[in-house]
C-alpha positions as CSV (number, residue, x, y, z in Angstrom):
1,X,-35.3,-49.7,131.3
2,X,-37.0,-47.3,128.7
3,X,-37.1,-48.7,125.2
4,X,-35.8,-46.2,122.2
5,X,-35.9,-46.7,118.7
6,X,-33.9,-44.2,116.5
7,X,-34.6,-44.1,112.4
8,X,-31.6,-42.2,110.8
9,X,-29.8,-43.0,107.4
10,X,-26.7,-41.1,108.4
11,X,-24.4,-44.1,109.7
12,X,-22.3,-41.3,111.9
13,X,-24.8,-39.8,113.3
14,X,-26.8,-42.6,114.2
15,X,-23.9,-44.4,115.8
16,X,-22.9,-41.2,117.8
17,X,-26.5,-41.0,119.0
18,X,-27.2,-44.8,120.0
19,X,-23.8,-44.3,122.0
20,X,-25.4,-41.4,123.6
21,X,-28.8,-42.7,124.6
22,X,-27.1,-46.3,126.0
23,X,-24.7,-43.9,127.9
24,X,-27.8,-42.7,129.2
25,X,-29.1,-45.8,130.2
26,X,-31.6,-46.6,127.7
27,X,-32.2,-49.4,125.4
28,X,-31.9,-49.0,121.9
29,X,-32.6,-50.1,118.7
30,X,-32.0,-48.4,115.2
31,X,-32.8,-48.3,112.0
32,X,-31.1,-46.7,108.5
33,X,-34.1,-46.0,106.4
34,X,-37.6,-45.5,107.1
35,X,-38.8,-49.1,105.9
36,X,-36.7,-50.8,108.3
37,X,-37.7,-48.4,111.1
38,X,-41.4,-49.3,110.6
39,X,-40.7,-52.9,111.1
40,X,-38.6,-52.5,113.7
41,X,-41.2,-50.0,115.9
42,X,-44.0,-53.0,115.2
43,X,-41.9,-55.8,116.4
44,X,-40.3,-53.7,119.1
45,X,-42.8,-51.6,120.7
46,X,-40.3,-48.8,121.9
47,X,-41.4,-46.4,124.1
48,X,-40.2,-43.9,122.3
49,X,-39.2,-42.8,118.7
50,X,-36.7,-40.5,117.4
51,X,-36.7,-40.4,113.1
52,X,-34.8,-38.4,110.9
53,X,-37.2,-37.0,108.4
54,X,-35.1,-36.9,104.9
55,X,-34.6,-40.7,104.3
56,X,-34.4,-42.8,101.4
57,X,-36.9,-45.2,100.7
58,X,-39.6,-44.0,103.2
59,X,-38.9,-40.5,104.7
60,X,-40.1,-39.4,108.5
61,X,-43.6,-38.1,107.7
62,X,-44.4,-42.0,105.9
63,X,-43.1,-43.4,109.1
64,X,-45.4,-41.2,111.1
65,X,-48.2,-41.9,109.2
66,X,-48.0,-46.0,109.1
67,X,-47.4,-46.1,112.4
68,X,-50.7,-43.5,113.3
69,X,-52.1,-46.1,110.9
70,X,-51.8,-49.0,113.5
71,X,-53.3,-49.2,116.7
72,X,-50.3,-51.3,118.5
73,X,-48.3,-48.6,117.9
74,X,-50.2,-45.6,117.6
75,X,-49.7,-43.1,120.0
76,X,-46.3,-43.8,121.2
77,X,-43.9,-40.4,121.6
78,X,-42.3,-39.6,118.0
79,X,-39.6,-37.2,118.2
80,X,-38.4,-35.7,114.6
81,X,-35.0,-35.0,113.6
82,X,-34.4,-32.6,111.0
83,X,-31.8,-30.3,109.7
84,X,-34.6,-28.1,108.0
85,X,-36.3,-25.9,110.5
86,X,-38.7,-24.2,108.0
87,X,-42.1,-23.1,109.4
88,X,-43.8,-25.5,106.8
89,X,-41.9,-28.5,108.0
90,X,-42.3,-27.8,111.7
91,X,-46.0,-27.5,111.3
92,X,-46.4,-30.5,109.0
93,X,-45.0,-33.0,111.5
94,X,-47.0,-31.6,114.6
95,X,-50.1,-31.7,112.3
96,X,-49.5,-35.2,111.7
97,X,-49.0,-36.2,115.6
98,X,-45.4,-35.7,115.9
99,X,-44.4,-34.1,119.8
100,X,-41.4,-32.4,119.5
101,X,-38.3,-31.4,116.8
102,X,-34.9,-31.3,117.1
103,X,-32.8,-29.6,114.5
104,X,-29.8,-31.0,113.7
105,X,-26.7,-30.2,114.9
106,X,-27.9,-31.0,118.3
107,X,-25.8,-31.2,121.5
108,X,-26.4,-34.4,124.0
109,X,-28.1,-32.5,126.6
110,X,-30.6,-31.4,124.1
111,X,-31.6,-34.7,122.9
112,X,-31.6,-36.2,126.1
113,X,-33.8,-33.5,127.8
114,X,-36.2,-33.4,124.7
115,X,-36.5,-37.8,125.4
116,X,-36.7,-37.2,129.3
117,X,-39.6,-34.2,129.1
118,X,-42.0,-36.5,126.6
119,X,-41.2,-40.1,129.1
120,X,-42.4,-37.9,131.7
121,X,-45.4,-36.9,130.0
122,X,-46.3,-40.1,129.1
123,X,-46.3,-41.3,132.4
124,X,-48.1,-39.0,133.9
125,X,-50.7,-39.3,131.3
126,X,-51.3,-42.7,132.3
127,X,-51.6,-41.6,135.7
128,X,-55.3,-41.2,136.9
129,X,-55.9,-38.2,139.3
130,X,-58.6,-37.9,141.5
131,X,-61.6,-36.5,139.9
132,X,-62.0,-33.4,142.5
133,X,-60.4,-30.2,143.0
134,X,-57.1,-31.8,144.7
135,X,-56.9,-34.2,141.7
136,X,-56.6,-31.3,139.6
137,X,-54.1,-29.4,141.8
138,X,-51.7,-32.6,141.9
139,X,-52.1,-32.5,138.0
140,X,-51.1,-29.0,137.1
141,X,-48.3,-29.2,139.2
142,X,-46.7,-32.6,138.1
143,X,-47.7,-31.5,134.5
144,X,-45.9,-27.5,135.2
145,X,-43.2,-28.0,138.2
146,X,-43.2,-27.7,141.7
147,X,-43.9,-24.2,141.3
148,X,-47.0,-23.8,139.4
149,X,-49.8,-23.0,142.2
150,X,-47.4,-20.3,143.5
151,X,-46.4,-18.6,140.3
152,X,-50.3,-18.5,139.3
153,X,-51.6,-17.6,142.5
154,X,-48.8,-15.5,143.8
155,X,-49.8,-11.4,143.9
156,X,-53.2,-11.7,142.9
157,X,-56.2,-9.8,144.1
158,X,-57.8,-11.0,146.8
159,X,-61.7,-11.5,147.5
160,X,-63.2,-12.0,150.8
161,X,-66.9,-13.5,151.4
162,X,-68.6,-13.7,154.7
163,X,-70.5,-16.9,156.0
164,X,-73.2,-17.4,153.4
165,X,-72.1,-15.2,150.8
166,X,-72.5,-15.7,147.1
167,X,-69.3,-16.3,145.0
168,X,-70.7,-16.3,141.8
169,X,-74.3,-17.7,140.3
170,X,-75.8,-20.2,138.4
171,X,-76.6,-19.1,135.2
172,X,-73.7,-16.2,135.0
173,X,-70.7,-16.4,132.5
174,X,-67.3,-17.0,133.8
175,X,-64.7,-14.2,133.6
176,X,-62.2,-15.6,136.0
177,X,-60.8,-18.5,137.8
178,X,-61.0,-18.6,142.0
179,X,-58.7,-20.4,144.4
180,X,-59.5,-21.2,148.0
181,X,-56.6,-18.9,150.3
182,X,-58.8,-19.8,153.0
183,X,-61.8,-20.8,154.1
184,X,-65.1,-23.8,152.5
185,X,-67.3,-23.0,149.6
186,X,-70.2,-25.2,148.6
187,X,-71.6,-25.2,145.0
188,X,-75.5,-26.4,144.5
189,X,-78.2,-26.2,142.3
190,X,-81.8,-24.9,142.8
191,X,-84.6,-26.6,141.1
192,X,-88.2,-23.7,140.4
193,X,-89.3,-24.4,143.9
194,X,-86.2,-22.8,145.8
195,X,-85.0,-26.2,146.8
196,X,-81.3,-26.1,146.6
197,X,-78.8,-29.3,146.0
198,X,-75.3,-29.5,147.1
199,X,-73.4,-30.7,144.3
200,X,-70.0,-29.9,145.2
201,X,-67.6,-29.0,148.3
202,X,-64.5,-26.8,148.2
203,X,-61.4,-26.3,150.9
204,X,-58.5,-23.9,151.2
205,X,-56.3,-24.7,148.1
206,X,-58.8,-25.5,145.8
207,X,-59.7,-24.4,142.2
208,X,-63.2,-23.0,142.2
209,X,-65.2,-22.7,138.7
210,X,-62.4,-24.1,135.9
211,X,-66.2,-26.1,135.0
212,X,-67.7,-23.1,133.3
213,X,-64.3,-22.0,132.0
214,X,-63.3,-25.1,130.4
215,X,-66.5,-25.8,128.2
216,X,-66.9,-22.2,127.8
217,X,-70.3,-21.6,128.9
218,X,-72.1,-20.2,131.7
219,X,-72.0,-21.6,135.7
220,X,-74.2,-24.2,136.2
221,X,-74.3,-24.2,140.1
222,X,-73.6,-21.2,142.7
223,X,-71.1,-20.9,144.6
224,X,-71.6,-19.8,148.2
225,X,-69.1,-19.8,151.2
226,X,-70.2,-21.9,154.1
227,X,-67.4,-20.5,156.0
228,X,-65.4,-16.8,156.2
229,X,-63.6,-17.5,153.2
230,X,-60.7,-15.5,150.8
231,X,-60.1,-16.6,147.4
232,X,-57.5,-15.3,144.6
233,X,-58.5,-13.9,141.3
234,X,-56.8,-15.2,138.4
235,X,-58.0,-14.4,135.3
236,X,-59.6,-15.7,132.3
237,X,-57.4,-15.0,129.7
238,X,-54.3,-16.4,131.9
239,X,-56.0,-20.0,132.7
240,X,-57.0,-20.2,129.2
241,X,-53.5,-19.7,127.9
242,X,-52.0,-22.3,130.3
243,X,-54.5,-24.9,128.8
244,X,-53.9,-24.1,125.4
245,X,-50.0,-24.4,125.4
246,X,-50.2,-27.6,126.8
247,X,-51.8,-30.3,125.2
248,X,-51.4,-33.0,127.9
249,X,-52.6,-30.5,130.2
250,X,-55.8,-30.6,128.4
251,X,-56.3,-33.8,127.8
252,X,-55.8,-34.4,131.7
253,X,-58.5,-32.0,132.4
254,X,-61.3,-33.6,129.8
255,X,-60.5,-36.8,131.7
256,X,-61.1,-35.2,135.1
257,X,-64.3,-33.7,133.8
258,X,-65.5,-37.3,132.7
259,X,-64.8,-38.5,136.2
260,X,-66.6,-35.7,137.5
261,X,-69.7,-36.6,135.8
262,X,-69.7,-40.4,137.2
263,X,-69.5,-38.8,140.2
264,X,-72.4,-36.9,139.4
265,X,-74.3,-39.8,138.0
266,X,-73.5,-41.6,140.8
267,X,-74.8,-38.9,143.6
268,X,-78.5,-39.2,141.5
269,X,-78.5,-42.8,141.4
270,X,-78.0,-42.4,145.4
271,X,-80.7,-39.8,145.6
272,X,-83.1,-41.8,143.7
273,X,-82.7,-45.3,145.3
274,X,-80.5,-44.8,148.3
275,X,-82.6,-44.2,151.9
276,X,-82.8,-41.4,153.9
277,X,-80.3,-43.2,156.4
278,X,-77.9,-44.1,153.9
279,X,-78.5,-40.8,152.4
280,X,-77.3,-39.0,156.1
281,X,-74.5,-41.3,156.3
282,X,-72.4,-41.1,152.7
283,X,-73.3,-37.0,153.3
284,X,-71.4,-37.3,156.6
285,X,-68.6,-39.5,155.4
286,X,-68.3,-37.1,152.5
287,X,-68.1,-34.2,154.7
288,X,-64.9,-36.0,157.0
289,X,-63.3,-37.5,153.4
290,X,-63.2,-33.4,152.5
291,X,-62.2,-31.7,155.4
292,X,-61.0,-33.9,157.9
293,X,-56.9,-32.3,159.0
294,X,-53.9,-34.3,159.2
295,X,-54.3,-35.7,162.7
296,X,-57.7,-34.5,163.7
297,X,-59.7,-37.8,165.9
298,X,-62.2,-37.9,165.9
299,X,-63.5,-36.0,162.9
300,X,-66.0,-32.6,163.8
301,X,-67.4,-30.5,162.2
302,X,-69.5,-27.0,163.0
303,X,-72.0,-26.9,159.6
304,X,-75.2,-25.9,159.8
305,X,-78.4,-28.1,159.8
306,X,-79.6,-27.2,156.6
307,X,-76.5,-27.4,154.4
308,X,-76.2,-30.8,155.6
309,X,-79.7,-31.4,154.6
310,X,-79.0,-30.1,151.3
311,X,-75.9,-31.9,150.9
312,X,-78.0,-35.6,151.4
313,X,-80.8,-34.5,149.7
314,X,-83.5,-34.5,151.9
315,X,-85.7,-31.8,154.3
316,X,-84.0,-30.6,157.3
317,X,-86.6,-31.7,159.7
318,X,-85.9,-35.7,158.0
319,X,-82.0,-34.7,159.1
320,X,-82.8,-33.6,162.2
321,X,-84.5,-36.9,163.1
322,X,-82.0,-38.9,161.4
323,X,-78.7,-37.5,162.9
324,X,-80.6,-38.3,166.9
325,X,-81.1,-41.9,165.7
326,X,-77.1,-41.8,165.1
327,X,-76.4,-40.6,168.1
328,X,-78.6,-42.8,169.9
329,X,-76.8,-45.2,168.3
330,X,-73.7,-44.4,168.9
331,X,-72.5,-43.8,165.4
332,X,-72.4,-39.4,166.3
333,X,-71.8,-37.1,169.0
334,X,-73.3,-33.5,169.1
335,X,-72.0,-31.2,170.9
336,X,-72.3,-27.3,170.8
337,X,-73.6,-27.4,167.1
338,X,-70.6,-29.6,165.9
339,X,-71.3,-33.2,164.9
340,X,-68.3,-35.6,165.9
341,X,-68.2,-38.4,163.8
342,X,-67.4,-41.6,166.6
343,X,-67.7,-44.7,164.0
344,X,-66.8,-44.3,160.4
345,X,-66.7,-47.5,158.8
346,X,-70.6,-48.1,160.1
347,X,-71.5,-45.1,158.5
348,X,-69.5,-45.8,155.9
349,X,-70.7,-49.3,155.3
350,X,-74.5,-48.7,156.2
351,X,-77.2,-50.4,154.0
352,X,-80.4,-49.4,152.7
C-alpha cells in the first residue's frame, strides 16, 4: 500500500481529500500547516506529497525547499495545491522541483489521476532497462503508452539500403532519427589504417543513431546494413520535442547512455586482454543474444567472414582458423556459409 501525506490548513478540504485517497486505497497521513507537514514527511517517508501552498506558519514553497534540503526525503513526488494558477506561481514551484499542480476546486478523478500518473513514474524510474536498442524501446513505450512506436513510426518515409550499404557516416551531423522496419544494421569505427571495428548491432524494431542526436554532436560510428534492410525517417525536430516534454524520459535516456559506455568499456578491456578464442566466442554469443527468433534451435546465422572478424576484433584469416577449431570441436557447425551455433554455454563460458 502507497504511502500519501497531504499538508492543507483548510480542515474541509483536507478531510474530504484524506476520505478520497483512503477510498482509493491509499494510506494517509495529514497535516494542517506546513511545520507539522515537514515533520510528519521526515518521520513518515510517504511516497508521495500533496501540499497546499498558502499556509500559515510555513507555506508550500518552505516545505518544498526543507525537504530538497534533506537527502532522506529529497526527491520524493510533491504535488502542489493551489487556488492561484498565475504563471508566476506555476513556474516557481516547478523551478523549485515540484512535479505537477492542481488548482483548487478539483474533482476526485483529477486528483487521483494526477497521484496515479507521478506513482507510475516513479516506478518506472527505478526500473533499469537494458542498455541497448530494445532497452530503449521498452522505455519510451512504458514511459508514453502502448502506442508510442506506432504513433511515431506510423506514415513515415521509408529508406531502403541494400546489403553493405551506408546508412549514415562517421563524422556527419545527425538530422534524423532511423528505425529498423526490416532488416540488420551494424555500426563500427575505422581507425587511419582502414581497419574497421564493430561497435554496435541493430535488428528490425530498433532505434538507429538517438547517440549523435541526444548529445547533439556529430555520428561517431557508420552505419552500414549487413542485410537488405528498410528503415523509417523520423525527424529531428520530432525526437527532440518528445525528449524535452518529458523529463523522466530524459533522465531514462542519460542512464541508458551511461550503460552504454560500460558496455563499451567493457568490449576494450576484452580486446585488450581477452584471447583470440575468447574473442571468437563472446562475438558469436553476441551474435545469437541479438538475433536469435522466438523458437529458432539451434541458433544460425548467414554473416559474412569479415564482419564477424570485425565484430571480435581480430584479422579474418585469425577467424577463419579459429571458427575450424570450433567445429572440430564440436562447439559450431558450417554449413552453406551459415554458422550454427551447437553448444552455447561452452562458448559462452570459455576461458582465456
Amino acid at each position: 500500500m502507497k504511502h500519501l501525506l497531504l499538508i492543507e490548513d483548510n480542515n474541509e478540504i483536507r478531510e474530504n481529500t484524506v476520505e478520497i485517497l483512503e477510498l482509493a486505497g491509499y494510506k494517509v497521513h495529514s497535516a494542517e500547516n506546513g511545520k507539522i507537514g515537514v515533520e510528519t514527511a521526515l518521520r513518515e517517508k510517504p511516497d508521495l506529497i500533496i501540499c497546499d501552498i498558502m499556509m500559515p506558519v510555513l507555506d508550500g514553497y518552505g516545505v518544498l525547499h526543507l525537504l530538497n534540503m534533506n537527502p532522506e526525503i529529497k526527491g520524493t513526488p510533491f504535488i502542489f495545491l493551489t487556488a492561484k494558477s498565475e504563471r508566476s506561481d506555476l513556474r516557481k514551484g516547478m523551478e523549485m522541483g515540484a512535479d505537477d499542480y492542481i488548482t483548487k476546486p478539483f474533482n476526485d478523478i483529477e486528483l487521483l489521476n494526477a497521484i496515479e500518473s507521478r506513482l507510475k513514474k516513479v516506478e518506472l524510474m527505478k526500473k533499469n532497462y537494458e542498455s541497448s536498442a530494445d532497452g530503449m524501446r521498452q522505455m519510451l513505450s512504458e514511459f508514453n503508452g502502448k502506442n508510442i512506436l506506432e504513433d511515431i513510426t506510423k506514415d513515415r518515409n521509408t529508406n531502403y539500403y541494400k546489403k553493405k550499404q551506408i546508412i549514415y557516416t562517421e563524422s556527419n551531423h545527425p538530422s534524423r532519427l532511423f528505425y529498423i522496419i526490416k532488416g540488420k544494421v551494424k555500426t563500427y569505427k575505422t581507425n587511419n589504417e582502414g581497419k574497421e571495428l564493430t561497435v554496435g548491432l541493430f535488428n528490425e524494431g530498433d532505434f538507429l543513431g538517438y547517440t549523435a542526436l541526444l548529445e547533439g554532436t556529430i555520428y561517431k560510428e557508420t552505419a552500414e546494413a549487413i542485410d537488405e534492410t528498410e528503415t523509417a525517417i523520423i525527424p529531428k525536430e520530432e525526437f527532440e520535442a518528445l525528449i524535452n516534454n518529458n523529463k523522466e524520459l530524459t533522465h531514462k535516456f542519460i542512464q541508458l547512455l551511461a550503460k552504454n559506455i560500460s558496455e563499451k568499456e567493457e568490449q576494450l578491456l576484452g580486446l585488450a586482454y581477452n584471447s583470440l578464442r575468447k574473442r571468437v566466442a563472446d562475438a558469436l554469443v553476441t551474435l545469437q543474444n541479438k538475433y536469435k527468433k522466438s523458437g529458432q534451435q539451434p541458433f544460425s546465422i548467414h554473416i559474412s567472414r569479415e564482419d564477424l572478424a570485425n565484430i571480435a576484433g581480430t584479422a579474418t584469416e585469425s577467424l577463419i582458423r579459429t571458427l575450424s577449431d570450433f567445429k572440430s570441436e564440436k562447439l559450431i557447425e558450417i554449413k552453406e556459409g551459415n554458422i550454427i551455433i551447437l553448444n552455447e554455454k561452452k562458448l559462452a563460458d570459455m576461458l582465456n
